[in-house]
N, C-alpha and C positions, 0 to 999 in steps of 0.2 A: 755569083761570086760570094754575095754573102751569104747564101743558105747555107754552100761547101764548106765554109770555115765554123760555118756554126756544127755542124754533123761532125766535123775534125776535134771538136772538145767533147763530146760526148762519153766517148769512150774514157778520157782523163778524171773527168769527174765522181765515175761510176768505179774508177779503180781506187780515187781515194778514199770513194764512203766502204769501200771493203774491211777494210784495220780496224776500224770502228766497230763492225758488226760482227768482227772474230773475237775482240777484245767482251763483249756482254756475254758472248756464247763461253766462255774461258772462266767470267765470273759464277756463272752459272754453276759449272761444275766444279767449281772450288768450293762451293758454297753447298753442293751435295755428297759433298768429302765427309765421311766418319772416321772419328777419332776412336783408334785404337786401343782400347783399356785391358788393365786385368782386374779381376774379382777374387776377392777370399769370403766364401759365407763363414758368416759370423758363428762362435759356439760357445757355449757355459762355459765356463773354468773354474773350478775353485783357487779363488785370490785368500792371501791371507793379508785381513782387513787392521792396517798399521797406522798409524799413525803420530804426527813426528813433532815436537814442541822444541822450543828454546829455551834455553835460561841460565842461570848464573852458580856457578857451584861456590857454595858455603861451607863454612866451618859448621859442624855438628852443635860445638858448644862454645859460647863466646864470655869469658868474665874478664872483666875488666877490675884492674887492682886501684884503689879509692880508699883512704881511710876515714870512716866516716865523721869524723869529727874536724878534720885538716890538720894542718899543722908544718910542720918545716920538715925539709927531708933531710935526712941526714947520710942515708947510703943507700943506693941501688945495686942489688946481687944479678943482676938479668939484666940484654939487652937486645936487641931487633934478633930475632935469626936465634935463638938460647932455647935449649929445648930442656923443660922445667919438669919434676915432678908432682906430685899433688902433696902439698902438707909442705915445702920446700921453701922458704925466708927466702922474700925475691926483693924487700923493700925494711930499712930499718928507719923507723920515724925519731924525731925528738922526744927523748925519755925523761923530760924534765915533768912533766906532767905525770907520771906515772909513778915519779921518786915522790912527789906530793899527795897522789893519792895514796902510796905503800903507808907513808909516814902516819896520814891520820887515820889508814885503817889499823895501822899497831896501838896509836891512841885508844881507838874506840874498844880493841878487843880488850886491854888492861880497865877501862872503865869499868866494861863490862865484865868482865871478871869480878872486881871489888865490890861490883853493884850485886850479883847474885849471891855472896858472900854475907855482905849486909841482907838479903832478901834470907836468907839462912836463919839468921839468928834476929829477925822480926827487925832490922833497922830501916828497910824500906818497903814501898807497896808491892806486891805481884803487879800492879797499872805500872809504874819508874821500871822497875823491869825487863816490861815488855815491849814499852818507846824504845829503852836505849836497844835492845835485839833488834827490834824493826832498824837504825837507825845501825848497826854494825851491819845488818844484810843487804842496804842502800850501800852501801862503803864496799863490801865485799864484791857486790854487781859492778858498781864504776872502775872498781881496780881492774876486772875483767876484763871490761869494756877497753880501758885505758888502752891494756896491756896487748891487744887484739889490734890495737889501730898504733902500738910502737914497732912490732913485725909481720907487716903484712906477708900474709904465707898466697900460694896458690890454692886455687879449690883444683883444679883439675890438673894433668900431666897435658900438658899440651907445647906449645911454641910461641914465643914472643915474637906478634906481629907488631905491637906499637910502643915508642916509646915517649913522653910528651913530655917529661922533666929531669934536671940535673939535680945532682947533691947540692943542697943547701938554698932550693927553693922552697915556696910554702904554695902547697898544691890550694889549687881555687877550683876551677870548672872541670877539667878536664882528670882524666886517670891518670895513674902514675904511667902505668905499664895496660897492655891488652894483653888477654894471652888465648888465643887461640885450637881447641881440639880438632885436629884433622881426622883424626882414626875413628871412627867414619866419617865421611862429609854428605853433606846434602842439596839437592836440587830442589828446587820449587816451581813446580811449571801451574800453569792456567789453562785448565779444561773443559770445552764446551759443555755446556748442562744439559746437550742430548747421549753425552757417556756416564751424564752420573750415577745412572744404575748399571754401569758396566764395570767401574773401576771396584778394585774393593783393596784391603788391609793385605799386604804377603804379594799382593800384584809383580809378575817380573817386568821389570824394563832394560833397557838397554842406551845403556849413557857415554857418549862421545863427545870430547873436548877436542875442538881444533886447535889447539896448542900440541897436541899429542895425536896426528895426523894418524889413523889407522887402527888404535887402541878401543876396545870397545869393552866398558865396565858393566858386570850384571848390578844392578841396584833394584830393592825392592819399596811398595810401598809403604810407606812407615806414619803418615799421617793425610786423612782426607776432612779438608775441613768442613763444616756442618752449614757453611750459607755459603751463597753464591751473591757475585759481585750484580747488582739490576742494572748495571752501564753497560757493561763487557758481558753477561750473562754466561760465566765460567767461576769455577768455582779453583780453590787452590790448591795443589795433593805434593804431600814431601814424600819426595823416595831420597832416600838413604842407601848410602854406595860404601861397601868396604873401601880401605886404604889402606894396606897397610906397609906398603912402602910410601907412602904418600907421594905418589906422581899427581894423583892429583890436586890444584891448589886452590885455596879460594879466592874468588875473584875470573877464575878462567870463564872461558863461553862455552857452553856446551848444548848438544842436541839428543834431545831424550826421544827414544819410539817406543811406544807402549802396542801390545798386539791385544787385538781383540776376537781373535777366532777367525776363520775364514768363512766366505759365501762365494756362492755362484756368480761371477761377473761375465760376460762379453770382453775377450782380448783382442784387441787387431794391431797390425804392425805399424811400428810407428809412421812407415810410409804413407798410410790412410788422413794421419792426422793431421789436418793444416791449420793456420794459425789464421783470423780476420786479421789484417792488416788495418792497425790503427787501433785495435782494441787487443783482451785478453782473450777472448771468445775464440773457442775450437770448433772446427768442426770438418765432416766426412762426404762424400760422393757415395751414394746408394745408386746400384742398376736397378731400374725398375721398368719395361717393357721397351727395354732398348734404350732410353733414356737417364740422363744425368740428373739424380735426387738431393738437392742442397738438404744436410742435417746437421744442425748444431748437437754439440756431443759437449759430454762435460767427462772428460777424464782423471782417472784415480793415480794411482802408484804405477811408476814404473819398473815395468818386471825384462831386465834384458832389452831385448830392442822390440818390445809389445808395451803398449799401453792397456790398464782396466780401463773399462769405459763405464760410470758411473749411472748415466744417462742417456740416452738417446738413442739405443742400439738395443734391437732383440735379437735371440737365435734366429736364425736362418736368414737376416740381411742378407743384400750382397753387397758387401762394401769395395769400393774402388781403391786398387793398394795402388795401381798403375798408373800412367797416363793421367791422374787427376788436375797435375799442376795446370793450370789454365784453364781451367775447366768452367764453365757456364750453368744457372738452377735451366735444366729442360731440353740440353745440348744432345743429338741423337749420337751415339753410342756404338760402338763394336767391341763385342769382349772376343779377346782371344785367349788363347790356353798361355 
């Protein structure tokens, strides 16, 4: 009786190590699954080799109104926003200074007068003379002087950005007025010292201010300066931008591309290029005897929906445009058409 019950489990046993031994046969062939890809071989293209800086656009020419000596003000002709010409009485100072030097250079000229007069008829030295001359062409310079710092004029045609003082203060540190040339303005970008035999004098660029979304000003280069910075290792180049409706203003942000000729680069589509998760590092899937080839890629400008590939990439790669997301360094491989 009890052999028969022992022969009546047998078969129970035996049915349930089955599921078990279909389930590793099951793993098996998932596990000799190939993954589906497509391929682009890779080819030369001429890129045209651009590249794109920041910076701040300027006023061309900046004077600031200041009479050199100080004094109290007495009338402001200009204010913020006042578009000036050159040679143009934009500030009139206290003339009280100026009625005192007039006064004693009519002194000195009648002295002097009497004095050459006497020097005529032997009453005094050629030395008496030629003190008192020295001493009327001292008088003649300060009346100048005076008379330069009673109305201050503008030196240029430009625009009043600043204004720092009222009628009837006495200017200290600061200017009375700024005034501002916009017709042309300038950019000043910082350039790696592996172009500095690339850039030169007449250079075209092309200058875009994000305030003015879509606009793109031709500007040339108009000054490269002769040392480079040894911290930042760029040196600093001014291009200069017509204006002359003046859209553009100083102070905006702007992005300047300078072209430097083109070369033969490797393009692939952007589909190829993936990102390392967690860093900045790019990089592609090469087919290489059936297998998935981990390459880190360093890419240029984007042209359309292709990237330059700067590095990492020769002709005739086969780089993986398809099937890559997920993809494993050594993973076996199916390319289809």
């Amino acid at each position: 009786m009890k052999r028969k019950n022992f022969l009546h489990f047998i078969p129970l046993a035996a049915l349930l190590t089955l599921p078990a031994c279909g389930d590793k046969s099951g793993e098996r062939q998932t596990e000799n699954i190939k993954r589906n890809v497509t391929v682009e071989v890779v080819q030369l293209m001429p890129v045209e080799q651009q590249t794109s800086f920041t910076a701040t656009v300027e006023a061309k020419t900046v004077n600031n109104i200041v009479p050199a000596t100080g004094g109290r003000i007495r009338a402001i002709h200009a204010d913020v926003g006042s578009r000036v010409a050159r040679g143009q009485t934009l500030v009139t100072m206290d003339a009280s200074g100026y009625s005192q030097q007039e006064t004693q250079l009519a002194t000195l000229r009648r002295d002097y007068e009497r004095c050459r007069e006497l020097y005529d008829v032997g009453g005094v030295s050629r030395q008496q003379l030629e003190q008192l001359k020295t001493q009327l062409d001292v008088a003649e310079t300060a009346l100048s002087t005076v008379k330069e710092n009673t109305g201050l004029v503008s030196p240029i045609s430009g625009v009043v950005t600043a204004r720092n003082y009222d009628p009837g203060d006495v200017v200290a540190n600061m200017p009375i007025l700024t005034v501002e040339k916009m017709n042309p303005v300038k950019v000043i970008i910082h350039v790696s010292e592996s172009y500095y035999g690339k850039v030169f004098e007449g250079m075209s660029a092309d200058v875009a201010a994000d305030a003015l979304a879509g606009e793109v000003f031709e500007g040339k280069v108009s000054l490269i300066h002769p040392t480079l910075n040894p911290s930042s290792r760029t040196f600093p180049v001014e291009i200069e931008v017509a204006n002359a409706d003046q859209r553009l203003r100083p102070g905006m942000f702007s992005r300047v591309t300078l072209s430097f000729g083109s070369r033969e680069r490797p393009l692939v589509t952007d589909l190829a290029v993936l990102k390392q998760s967690g860093s900045n590092d790019r990089y592609v899937f090469l087919e290489r005897d059936g297998r998935a080839v981990y390459t880190k890629v360093e890419p240029g400008i984007r042209i359309g929906d292709r990237y330059e590939i700067v590095s990492g990439l020769s002709a005739g790669d086969r780089v993986i445009v398809r099937g890559n997301t997920g993809l494993i360094d050594g993973a076996e491989i199916n390319v289809t058409q």
